[in-house]
C-alpha positions in Angstrom: 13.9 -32.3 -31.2 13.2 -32.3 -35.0 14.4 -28.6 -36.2 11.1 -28.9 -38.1 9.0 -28.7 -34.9 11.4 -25.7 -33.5 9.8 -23.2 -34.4 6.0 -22.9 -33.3 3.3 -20.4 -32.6 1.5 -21.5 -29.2 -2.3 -20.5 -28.4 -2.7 -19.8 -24.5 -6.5 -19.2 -24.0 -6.5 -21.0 -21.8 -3.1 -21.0 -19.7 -2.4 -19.4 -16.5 -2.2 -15.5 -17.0 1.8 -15.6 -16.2 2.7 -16.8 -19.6 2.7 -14.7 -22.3 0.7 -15.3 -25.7 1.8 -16.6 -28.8 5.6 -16.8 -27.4 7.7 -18.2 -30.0 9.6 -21.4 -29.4 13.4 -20.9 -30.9 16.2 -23.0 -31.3 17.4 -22.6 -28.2 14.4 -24.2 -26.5 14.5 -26.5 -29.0 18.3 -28.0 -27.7 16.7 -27.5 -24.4 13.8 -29.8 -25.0 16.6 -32.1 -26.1 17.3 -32.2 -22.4 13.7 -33.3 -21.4 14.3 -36.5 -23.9 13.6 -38.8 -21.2 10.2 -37.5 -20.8 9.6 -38.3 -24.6 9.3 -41.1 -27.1 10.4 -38.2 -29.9 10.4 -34.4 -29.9 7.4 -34.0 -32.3 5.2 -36.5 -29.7 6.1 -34.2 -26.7 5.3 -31.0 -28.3 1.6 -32.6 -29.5 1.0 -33.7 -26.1 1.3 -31.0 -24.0 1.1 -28.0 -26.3 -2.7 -26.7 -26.7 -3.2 -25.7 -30.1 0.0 -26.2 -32.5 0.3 -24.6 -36.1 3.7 -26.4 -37.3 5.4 -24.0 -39.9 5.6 -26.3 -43.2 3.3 -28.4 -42.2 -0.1 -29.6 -43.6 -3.6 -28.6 -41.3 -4.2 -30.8 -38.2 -6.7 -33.1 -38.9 -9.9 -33.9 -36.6 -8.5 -36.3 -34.6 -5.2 -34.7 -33.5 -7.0 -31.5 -32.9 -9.5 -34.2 -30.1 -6.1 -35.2 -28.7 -4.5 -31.8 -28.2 -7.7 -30.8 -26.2 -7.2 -33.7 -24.4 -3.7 -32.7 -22.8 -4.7 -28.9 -22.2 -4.7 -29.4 -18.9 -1.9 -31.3 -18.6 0.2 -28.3 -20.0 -1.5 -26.3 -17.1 0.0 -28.4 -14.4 3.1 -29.1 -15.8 4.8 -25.8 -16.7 6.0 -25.3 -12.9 7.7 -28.3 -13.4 9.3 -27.4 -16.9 9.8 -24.1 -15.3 11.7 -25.3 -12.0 13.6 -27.6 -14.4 14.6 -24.9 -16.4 15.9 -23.0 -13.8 17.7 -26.1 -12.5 18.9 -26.7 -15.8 20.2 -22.7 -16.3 21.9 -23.1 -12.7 23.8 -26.1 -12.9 24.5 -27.1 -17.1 26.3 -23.8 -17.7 28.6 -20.6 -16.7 26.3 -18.3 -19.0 22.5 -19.0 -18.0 21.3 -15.8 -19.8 23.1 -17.3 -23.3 22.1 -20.8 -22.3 18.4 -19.4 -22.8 18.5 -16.4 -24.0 15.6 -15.3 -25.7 13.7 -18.6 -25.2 10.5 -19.3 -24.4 11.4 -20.7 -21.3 13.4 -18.0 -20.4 10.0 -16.0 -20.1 9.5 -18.1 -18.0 12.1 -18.7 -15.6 13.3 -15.0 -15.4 10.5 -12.8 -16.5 7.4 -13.9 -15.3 6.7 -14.1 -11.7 6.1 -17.5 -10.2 2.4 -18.5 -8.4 3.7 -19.8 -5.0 0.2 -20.9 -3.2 0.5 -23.7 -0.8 4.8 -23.9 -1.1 7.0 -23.4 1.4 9.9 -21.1 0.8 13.4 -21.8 2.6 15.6 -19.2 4.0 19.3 -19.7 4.7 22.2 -18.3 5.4 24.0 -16.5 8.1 23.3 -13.7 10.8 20.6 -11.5 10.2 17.4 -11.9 8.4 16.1 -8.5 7.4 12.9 -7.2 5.8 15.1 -6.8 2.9 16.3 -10.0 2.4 12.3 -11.1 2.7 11.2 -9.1 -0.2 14.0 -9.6 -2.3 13.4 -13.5 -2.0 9.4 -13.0 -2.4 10.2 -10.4 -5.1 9.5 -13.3 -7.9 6.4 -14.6 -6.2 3.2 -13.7 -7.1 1.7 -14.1 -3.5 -2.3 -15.6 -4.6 -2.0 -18.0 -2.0 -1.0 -19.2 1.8 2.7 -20.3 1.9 4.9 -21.4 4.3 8.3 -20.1 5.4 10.9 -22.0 6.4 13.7 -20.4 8.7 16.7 -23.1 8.5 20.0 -23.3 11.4 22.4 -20.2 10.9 20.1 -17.1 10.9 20.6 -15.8 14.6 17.9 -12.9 14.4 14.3 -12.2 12.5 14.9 -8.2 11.9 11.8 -6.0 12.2 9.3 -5.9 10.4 10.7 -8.9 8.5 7.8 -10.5 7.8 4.7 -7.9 9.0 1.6 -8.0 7.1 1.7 -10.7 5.0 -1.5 -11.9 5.1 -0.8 -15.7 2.6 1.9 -16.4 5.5 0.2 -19.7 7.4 3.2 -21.8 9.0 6.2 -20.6 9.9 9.4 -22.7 11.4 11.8 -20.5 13.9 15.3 -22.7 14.5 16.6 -22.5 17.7 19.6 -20.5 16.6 17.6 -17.6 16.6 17.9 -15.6 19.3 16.5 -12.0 18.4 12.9 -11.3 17.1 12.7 -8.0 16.1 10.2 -5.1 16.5 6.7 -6.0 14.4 8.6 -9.0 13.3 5.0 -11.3 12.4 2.6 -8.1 13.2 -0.4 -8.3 11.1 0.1 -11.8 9.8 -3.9 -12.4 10.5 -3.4 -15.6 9.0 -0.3 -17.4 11.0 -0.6 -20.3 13.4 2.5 -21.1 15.2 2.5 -24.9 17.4 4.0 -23.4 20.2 6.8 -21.2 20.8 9.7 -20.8 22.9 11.1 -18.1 24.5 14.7 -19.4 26.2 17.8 -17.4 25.6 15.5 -15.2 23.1 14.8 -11.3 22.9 11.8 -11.0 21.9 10.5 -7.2 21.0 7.4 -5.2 20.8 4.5 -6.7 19.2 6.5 -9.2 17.0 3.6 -11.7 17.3 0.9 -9.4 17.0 -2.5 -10.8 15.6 -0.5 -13.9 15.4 -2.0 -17.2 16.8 0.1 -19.5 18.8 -1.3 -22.3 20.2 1.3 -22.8 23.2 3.9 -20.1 24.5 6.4 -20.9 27.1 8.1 -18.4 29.1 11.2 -18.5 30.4 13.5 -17.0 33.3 16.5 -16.1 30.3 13.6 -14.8 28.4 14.6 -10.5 27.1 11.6 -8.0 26.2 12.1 -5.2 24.7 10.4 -2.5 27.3 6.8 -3.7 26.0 4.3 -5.2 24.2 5.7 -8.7 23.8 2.9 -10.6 22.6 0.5 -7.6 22.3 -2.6 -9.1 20.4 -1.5 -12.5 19.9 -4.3 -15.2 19.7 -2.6 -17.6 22.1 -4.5 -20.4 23.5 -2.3 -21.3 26.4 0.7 -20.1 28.5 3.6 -22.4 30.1 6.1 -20.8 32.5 10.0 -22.4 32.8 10.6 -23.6 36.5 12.0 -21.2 38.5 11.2 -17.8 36.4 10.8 -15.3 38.6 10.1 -12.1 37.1 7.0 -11.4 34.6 7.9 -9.1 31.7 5.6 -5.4 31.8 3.1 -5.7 29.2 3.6 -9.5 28.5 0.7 -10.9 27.4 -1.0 -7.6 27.2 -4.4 -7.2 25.3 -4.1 -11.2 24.3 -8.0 -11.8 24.0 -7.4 -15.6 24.0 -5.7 -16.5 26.9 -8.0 -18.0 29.6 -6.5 -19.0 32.4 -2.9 -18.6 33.9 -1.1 -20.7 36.6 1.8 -18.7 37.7 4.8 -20.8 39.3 5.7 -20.6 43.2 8.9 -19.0 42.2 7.7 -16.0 40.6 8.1 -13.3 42.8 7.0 -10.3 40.5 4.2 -9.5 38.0 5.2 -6.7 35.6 3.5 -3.3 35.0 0.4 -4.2 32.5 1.8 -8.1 32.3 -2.5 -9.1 31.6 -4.2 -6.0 31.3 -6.7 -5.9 28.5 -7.1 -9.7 28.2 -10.4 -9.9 27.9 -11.5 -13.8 28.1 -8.9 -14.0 30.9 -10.8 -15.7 33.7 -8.9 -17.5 36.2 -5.3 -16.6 37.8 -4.0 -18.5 40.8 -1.4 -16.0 41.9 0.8 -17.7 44.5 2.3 -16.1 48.1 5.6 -16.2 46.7 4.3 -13.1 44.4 5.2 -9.9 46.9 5.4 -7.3 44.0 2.4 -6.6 41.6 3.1 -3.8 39.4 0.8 -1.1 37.6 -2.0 -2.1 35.8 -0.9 -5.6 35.9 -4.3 -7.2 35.8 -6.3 -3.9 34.7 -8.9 -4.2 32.0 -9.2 -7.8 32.6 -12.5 -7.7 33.3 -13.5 -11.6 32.8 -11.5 -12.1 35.9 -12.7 -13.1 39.0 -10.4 -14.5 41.8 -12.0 -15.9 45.1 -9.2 -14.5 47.6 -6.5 -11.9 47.6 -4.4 -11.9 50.5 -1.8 -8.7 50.9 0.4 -9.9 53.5 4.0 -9.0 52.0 2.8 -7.5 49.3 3.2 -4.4 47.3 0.4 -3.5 45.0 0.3 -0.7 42.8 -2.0 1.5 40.7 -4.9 0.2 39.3 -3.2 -3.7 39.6 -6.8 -4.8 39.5 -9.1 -2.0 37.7 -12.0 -3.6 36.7 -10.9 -7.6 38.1 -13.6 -9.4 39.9 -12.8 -10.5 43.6 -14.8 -12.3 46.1 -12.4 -11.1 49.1 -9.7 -9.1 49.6 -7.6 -9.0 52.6 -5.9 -5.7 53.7 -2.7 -5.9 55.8 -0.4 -3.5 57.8 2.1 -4.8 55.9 0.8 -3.9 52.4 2.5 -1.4 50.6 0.8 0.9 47.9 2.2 2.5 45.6 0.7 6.1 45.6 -2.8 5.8 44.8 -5.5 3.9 43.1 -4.5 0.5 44.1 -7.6 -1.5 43.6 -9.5 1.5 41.6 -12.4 0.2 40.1 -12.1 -3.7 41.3 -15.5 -5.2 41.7 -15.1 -6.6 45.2 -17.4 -8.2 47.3 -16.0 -8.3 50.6 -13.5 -6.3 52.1 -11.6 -7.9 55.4 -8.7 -6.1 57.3 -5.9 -7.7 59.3 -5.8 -7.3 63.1 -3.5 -4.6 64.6 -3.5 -2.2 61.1 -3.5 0.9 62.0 -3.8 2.7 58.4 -5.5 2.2 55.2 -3.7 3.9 52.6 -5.3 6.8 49.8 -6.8 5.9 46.9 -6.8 2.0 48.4 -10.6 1.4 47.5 -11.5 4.3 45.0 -14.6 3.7 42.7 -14.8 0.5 43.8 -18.9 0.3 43.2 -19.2 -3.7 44.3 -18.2 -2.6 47.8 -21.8 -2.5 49.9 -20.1 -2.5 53.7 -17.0 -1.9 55.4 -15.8 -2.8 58.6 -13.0 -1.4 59.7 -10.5 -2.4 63.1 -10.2 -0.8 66.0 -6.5 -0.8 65.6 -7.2 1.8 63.0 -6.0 5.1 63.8 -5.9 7.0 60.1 -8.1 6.6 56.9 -6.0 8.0 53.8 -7.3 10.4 51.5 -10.2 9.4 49.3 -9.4 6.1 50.3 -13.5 5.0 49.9 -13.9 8.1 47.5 -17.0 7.4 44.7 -18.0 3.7 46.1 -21.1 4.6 44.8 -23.0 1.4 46.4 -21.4 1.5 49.7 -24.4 2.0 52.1 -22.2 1.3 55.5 -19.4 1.8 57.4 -18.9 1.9 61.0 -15.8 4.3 62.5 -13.9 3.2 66.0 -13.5 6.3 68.1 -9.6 5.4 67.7 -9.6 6.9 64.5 -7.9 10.7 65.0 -7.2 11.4 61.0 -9.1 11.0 58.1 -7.8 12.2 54.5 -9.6 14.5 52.5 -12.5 12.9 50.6 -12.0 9.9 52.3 -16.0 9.0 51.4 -16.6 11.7 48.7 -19.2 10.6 46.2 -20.4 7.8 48.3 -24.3 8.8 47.7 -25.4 5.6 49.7 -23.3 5.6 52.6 -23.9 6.7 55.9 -21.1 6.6 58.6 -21.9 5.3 61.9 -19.6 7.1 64.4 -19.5 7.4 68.1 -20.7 10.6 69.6 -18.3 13.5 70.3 -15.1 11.3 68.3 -13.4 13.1 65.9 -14.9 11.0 62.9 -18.4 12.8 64.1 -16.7 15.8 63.7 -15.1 14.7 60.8 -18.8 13.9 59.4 -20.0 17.2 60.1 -17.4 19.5 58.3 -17.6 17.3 55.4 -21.2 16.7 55.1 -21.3 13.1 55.3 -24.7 11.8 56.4 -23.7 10.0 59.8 -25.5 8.2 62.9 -23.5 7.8 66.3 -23.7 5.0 68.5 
């Protein structure tokens, strides 16, 4: 460039706000422009072109016509400074040892190392080795000015997303995870309200609490080598759909808890387990097919799911406990003598329709039927001989039940609350007795 035309005042009324007014163009921009040469016909023509309004020192006032043309290109200045910019910094990185002498004090300078850099709609690469910590995150998006959704991309080499890495960045839209990382770390993605993730896989992977939280994923696949970090996995994750590796056995506690989206789940024949809380709280959950291979379903596994409805539940095998099914939706449930129960509470608040029991049971465990409200009659075996303690307590639409003179024990508010019901005993039994101590209204046959 002509050292006539290297030194020039620059209006920006109408520039992005990153770029600072009336910057003064020295000579080292001007032997940098000299770089650009292949974009030019001559240094004075690039500067007229893409410069908005130009007062050349020494040089006479610019007439009508060139003023038309430099309005012309304003925009075109707009959309090309990232591209002088990223240039620039290319230039800085690779033409010398010394980039702060190279342009120091330059307009472009202002540019490259001052001003922070408008990133919507890129996608920003991280490499490297090991561990990729909140730290390193903001230090890379400390020269972003983050006005709009970008996309991260996670390259081979980093083996773990520490926590918090990402959380609560709200522009964050795409993200690629490499298979070489095998740790997701506490609140990794929480809060990223605006993330969609294909699908995501789980083998070899610890995965920690809520690392996905409020994140959508279209597609999450669980497998047996799968590691959670006691729970909350994919606490409030929008996920549409849920695969499970053949021949996983176990289901982590708290899973999928409180993941509104997910509505419907096939577990696998090999599972064997459902963990404490696994689908509680998922609201639009509606259909489960739970298979016989599953003999242990823990705490509060299904509780709060209150979309739910499943047609059958068999027991056979089985041990259920506390409030598995709270609020679940069941056409039929089928107690047997081989059910275990852990404690109390195991189907509190269920709303069941029918209840059946095995032949040759002989006792129905406490707390088994608590506040269960959808439960109208019961008909219970003759090979019963003890009804647990408050094991019908607060059905508050059970109306009634009929009490085989085998029956020599009955639990302390066995049927307390039960407003509706009245017990239909035979005469002189102990459940009459029963009846009478505990002022249960009663008829004998």
């Amino acid at each position: 460039m002509n050292k006539e035309y290297a030194s020039t005042y620059i209006e920006y009324s109408e520039v992005p706000n990153y770029i600072e007014p009336k910057e003064q163009l020295d000579g080292a921009t001007s032997e940098y422009f000299k770089e650009l040469g292949e974009y030019t016909d001559n240094g004075k023509e690039y500067v007229d072109s893409i410069e908005p309004e130009i007062v050349v020192e020494n040089s006479n006032k610019t007439n009508e016509k060139e003023q038309k043309k430099k309005k012309q290109h304003r925009k075109m200045l707009q959309n090309m400074v990232y591209t002088v910019a990223s240039v620039a910094t290319v230039a800085v990185l690779t033409q010398t040892a010394e980039p702060d002498k190279f342009v120091s004090g330059s307009y472009l300078s202002q540019i490259v190392s001052e001003q922070k850099e408008s990133i919507a709609g890129v996608t920003i690469v991280f490499d490297g080795n090991g561990e990729l910590t909140k730290e390193d995150v903001e230090e890379k998006l400390s020269g972003y000015e983050l006005d709009g959704n970008f996309r991260v991309v996670i390259e081979e080499g980093i083996t773990a997303i520490g926590d918090s890495a990402f959380a609560h960045y709200d522009e964050l839209v795409r993200v690629e995870i490499p298979d070489s990382v095998k740790i997701i770390g506490n609140a990794a993605f929480r809060g990223c309200k605006n993330l969609k993730l294909e699908k995501l896989t789980t083998t070899g992977r610890t995965i920690k609490n809520n690392a996905f939280s409020g994140v959508s994923i279209e597609e999450v696949e669980i497998s047996e080598s799968l590691v959670v970090d006691r729970y909350y996995t994919f606490r409030g994750a929008n996920i549409n759909q849920v695969s499970f590796e053949e021949g996983i056995r176990v289901l982590p506690a708290y899973l999928f808890n409180e993941c509104d989206s997910i509505e419907e789940i096939r577990i696998p024949d090999s599972v064997t387990e459902i963990g404490d809380s696994a689908f509680a709280y998922c609201d639009n959950l509606k259909k489960v097919e739970i298979p016989d291979s599953v003999k242990i379903i823990r705490r509060a596994a299904f509780n709060g799911s209150t979309n739910l409805k499943l047609e059958k539940l068999t027991t056979t095998g089985r041990t259920i406990e506390n409030s598995a099914f709270s609020g679940v939706s069941i056409g039929e449930v089928e107690i047997s003598e081989s059910l275990v129960v852990d404690r109390y509470y195991t189907f509190r608040g269920a709303n069941i329709n029918q209840v059946s029991f095995e032949e040759g049971i002989s006792v129905l465990p406490a707390y088994l039927f608590n506040e269960c409200d959808s439960i109208e009659e019961v008909r219970i075996p003759s090979s019963v001989t003890e009804i647990g303690e408050s094991a019908f307590g607060y059905c508050d639409n059970l109306k009634a039940m009929e009490i085989p003179s085998g029956v020599n024990q009955i639990g302390r508010n066995a049927f307390g609350g039960c407003k509706n019901l009245t017990l239909s005993v035979r005469a002189g039994s102990y459940a009459e007795q029963y009846a009478i101590e505990e002022e249960v209204p009663y008829k004998t046959y």
